[in-house]
C-alpha positions as CSV (number, residue, x, y, z in Angstrom):
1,X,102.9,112.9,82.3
2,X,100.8,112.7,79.2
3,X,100.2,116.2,79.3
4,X,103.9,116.9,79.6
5,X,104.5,114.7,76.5
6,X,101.7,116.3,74.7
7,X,103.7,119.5,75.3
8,X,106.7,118.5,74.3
9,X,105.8,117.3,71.1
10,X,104.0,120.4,70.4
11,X,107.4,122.1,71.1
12,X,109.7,119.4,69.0
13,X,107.2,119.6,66.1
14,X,106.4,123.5,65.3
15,X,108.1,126.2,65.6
16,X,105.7,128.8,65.7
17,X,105.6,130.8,69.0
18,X,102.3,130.5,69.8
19,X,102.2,126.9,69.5
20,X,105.3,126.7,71.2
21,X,103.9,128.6,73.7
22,X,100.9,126.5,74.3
23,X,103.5,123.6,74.7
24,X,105.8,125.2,77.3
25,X,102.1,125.6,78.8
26,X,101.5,121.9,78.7
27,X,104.3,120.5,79.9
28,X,104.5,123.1,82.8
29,X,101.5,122.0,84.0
30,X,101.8,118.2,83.3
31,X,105.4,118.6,85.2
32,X,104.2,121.0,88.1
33,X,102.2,118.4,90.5
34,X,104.6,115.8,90.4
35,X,106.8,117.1,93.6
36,X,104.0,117.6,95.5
37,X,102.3,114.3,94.6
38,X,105.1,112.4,95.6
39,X,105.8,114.5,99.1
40,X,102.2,113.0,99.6
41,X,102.3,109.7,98.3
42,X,105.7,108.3,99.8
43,X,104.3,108.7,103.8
44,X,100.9,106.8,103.4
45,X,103.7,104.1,101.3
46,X,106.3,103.7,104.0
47,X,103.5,103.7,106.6
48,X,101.4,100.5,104.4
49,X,104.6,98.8,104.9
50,X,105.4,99.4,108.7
51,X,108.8,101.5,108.4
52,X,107.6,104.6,110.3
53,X,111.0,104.3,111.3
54,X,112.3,105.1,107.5
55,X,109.7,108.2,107.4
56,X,112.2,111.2,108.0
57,X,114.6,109.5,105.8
58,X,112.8,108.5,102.9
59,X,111.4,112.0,102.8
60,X,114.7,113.3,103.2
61,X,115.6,111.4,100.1
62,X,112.8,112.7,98.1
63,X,113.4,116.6,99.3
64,X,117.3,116.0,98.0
65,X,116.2,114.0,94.7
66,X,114.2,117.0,93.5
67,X,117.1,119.5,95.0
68,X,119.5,117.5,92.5
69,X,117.1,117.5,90.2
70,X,116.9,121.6,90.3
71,X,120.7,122.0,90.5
72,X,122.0,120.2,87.8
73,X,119.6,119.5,85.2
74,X,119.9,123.3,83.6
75,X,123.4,122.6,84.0
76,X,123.6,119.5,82.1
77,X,121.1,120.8,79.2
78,X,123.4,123.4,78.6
79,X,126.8,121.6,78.7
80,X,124.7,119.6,76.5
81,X,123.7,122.4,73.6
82,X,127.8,123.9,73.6
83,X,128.8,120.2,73.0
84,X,126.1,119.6,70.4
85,X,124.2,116.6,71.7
86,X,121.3,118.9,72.3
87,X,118.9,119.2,69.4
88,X,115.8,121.3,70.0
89,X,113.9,123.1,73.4
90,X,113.0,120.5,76.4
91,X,115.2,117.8,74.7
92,X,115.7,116.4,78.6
93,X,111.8,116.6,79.6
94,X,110.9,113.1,77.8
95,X,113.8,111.3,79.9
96,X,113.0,113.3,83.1
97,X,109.5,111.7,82.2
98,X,110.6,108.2,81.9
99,X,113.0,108.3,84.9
100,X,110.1,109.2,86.8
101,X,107.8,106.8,85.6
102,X,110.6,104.1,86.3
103,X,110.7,105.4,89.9
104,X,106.8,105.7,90.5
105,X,106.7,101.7,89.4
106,X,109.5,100.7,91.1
107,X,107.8,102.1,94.2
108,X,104.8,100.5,93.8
């Protein structure tokens, strides 16, 4: 996540292409592994706590989270931009980041 920050700032605080570049870069890759990771992570966690019988499900739930995620985030940036609440590229990204954080310590 720091990476994706990193990025972000570098976006938010230049706006030369280049650099911008480089931060698209940054927080693509500081963004990418997260799915992944938690597809992994959430079956050895419901299996340390004995609710095999909540596997399928809580996968399930992960699968549709990052579905949602997919579907209506673009959406909401831009509904966000025409109404003018938007201010700058990945404006969304440092929230997305949080939210996630929240989750990952929630789950722990």
């Amino acid at each position: 996540m720091a990476m994706s920050l990193l990025g972000i700032a570098l976006v938010w605080a230049f706006t030369n292409s280049p650099v911008n570049a480089l931060g698209l870069l940054l927080a693509g890759l500081g963004q990418g592994p997260l799915y992944p990771t938690a597809i992994t992570i959430v079956p050895s966690e419901i299996s340390k706590k004995k609710s095999n019988h909540l596997m399928a499900a809580s996968l399930a739930l992960v699968v549709a989270g990052g579905n949602v995620g997919d579907a209506f985030v673009p959406w909401i940036v831009g509904l966000a931009r025409t109404v003018g609440w938007c201010v700058g590229n990945c404006a969304h990204m440092p929230g997305v980041d949080v939210s996630m954080a929240v989750c990952w310590v929630g789950m722990r």
